[in-house]
C-alpha positions as CSV (number, residue, x, y, z in Angstrom):
1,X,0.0,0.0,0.0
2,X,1.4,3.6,-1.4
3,X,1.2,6.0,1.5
4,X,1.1,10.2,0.8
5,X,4.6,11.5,3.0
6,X,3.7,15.3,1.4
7,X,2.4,17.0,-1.6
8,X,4.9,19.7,-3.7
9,X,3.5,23.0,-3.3
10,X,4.6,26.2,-4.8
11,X,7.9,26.6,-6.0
12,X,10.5,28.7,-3.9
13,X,12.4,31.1,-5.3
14,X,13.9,30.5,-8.9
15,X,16.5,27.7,-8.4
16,X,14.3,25.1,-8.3
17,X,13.0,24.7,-4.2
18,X,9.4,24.2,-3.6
19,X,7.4,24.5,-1.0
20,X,6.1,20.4,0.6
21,X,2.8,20.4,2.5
22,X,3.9,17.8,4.7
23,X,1.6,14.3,5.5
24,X,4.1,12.4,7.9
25,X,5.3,12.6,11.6
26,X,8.7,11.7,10.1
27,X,10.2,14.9,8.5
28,X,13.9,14.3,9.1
29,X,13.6,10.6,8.0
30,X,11.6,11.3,5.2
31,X,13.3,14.5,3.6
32,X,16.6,13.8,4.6
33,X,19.3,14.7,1.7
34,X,19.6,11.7,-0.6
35,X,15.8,10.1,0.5
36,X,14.4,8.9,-2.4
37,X,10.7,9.5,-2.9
38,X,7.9,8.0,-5.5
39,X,6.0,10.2,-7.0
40,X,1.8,10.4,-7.9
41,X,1.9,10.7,-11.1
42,X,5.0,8.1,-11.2
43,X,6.0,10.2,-14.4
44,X,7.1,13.0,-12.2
45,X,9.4,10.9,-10.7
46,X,11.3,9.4,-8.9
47,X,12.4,12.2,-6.9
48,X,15.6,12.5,-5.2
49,X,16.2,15.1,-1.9
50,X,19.1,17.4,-2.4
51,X,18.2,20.0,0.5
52,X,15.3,20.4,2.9
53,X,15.1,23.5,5.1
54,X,12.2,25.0,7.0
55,X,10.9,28.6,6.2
56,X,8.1,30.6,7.6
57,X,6.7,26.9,9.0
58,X,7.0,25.7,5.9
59,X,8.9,22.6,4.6
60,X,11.3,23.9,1.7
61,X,12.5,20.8,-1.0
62,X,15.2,20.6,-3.5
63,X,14.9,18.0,-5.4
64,X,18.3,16.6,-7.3
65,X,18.1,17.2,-10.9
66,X,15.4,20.1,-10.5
67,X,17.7,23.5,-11.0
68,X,14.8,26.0,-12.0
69,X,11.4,27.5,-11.3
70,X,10.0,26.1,-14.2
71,X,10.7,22.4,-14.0
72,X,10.0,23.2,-10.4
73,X,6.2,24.6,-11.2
74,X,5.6,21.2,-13.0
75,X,5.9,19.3,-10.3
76,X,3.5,21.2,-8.0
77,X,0.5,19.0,-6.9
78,X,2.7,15.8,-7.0
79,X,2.5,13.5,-4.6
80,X,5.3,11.9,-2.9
81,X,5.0,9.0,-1.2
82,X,6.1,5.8,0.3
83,X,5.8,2.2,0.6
84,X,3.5,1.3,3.5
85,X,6.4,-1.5,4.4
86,X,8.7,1.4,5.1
87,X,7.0,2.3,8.2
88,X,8.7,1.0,11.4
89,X,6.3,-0.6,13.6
90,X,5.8,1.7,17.1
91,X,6.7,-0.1,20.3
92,X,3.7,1.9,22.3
93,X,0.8,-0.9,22.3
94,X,-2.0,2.5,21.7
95,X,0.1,3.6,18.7
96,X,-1.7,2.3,15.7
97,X,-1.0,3.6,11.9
98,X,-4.3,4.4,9.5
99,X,-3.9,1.6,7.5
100,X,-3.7,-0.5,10.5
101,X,-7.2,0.6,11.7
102,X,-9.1,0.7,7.9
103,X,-10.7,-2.3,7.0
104,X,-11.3,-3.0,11.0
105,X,-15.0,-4.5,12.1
106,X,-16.2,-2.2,14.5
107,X,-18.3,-3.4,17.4
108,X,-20.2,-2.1,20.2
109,X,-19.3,-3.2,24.0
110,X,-22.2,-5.5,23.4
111,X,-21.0,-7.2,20.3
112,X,-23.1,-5.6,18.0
113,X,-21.7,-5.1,14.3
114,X,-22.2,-1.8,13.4
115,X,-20.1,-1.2,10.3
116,X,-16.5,-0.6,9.2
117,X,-13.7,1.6,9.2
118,X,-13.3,3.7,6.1
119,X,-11.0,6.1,6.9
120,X,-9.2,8.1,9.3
121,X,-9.5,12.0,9.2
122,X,-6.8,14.3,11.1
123,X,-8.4,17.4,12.4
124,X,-7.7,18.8,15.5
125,X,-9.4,15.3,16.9
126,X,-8.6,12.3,15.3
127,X,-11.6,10.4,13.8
128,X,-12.5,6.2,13.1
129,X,-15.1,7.5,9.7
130,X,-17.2,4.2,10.3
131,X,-18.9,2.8,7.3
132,X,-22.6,1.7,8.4
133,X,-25.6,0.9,6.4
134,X,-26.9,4.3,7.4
135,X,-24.3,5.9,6.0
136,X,-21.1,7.3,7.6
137,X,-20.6,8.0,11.0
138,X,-17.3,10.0,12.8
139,X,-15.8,8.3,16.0
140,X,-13.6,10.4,17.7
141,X,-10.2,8.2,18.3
142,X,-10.4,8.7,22.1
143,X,-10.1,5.5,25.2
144,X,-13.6,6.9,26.5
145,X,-15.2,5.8,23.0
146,X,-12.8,3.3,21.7
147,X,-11.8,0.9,24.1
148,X,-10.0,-1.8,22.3
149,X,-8.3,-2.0,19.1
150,X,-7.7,-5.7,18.3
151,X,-5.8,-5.7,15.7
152,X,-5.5,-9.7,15.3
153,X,-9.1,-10.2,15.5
154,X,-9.7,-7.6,12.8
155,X,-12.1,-5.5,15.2
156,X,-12.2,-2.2,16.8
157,X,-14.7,-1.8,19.6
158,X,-16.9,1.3,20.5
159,X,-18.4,2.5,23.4
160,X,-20.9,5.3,21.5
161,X,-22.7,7.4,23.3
162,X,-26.6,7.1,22.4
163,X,-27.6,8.2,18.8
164,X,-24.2,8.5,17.5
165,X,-25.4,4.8,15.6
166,X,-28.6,5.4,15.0
């Protein structure tokens, strides 16, 4: 499974820099001079870190082989990413990774099989976006409402608070 690490942005002056809205908790691994990055369109790529730099809170990229503001403009709206097998696993047993979690049954306290999970939204609260026949429901990603994640049984379990299912 491909997995987005940051999207090109803008370029950066005129020697060929851009601008990386950044999609990982891994910066310095990730952007690190000579990481090598696959690209969305692949024909953009592959795309090989000369220089990363922060400026204004903002992650600036130079990619090897990219020397001007033109060639840097074609690459805005690319997508760099990885190789979901790149990702080291996290020793802290309530660490979990979105594709770890998507796909999941989710089940009440009870037992009851109330959908899936879809997707994972970052916002300033994390939310489970669980698939249901009524349509799609938002689970914030706390203890209170998700007590166990059980990753070898394929389930996630929900404590909801009434209505949130029905």
């Amino acid at each position: 499974m491909q997995l987005v690490v940051g999207r090109i942005g803008k370029p950066h002056g005129i020697r060929g820099d851009v601008t990386v809205d950044v999609r990982t908790d891994d910066v310095d691994a990730r952007f690190a001079p000579g990481a090598t990055l696959v690209t969305d369109p692949v024909s953009a790529g592959p795309l090989t870190v000369a220089t990363a730099r922060w400026h204004s809170g903002r992650l600036v990229v130079r990619f090897a082989g990219v020397a001007d503001r033109d060639r840097a403009e074609e690459l805005r709206g690319t997508y760099l990413v990885i190789d979901s097998a790149e990702i080291l696993t996290s020793s802290d047993p309530d660490d979990f990774h979105d594709q770890q979690l998507i796909g999941l049954k989710v089940v009440t306290t009870s037992g009851e099989e109330i959908g899936t999970v879809s997707e994972i939204l970052h916002h300033a609260q994390v939310l489970v976006v669980v698939d249901t026949p009524a349509g799609d429901r938002y689970v914030p990603f706390v203890a209170a409402l998700v007590p166990e994640v059980d990753l070898e049984g394929g389930r996630l379990v929900v404590d909801p608070p009434g209505g949130l299912f029905d």
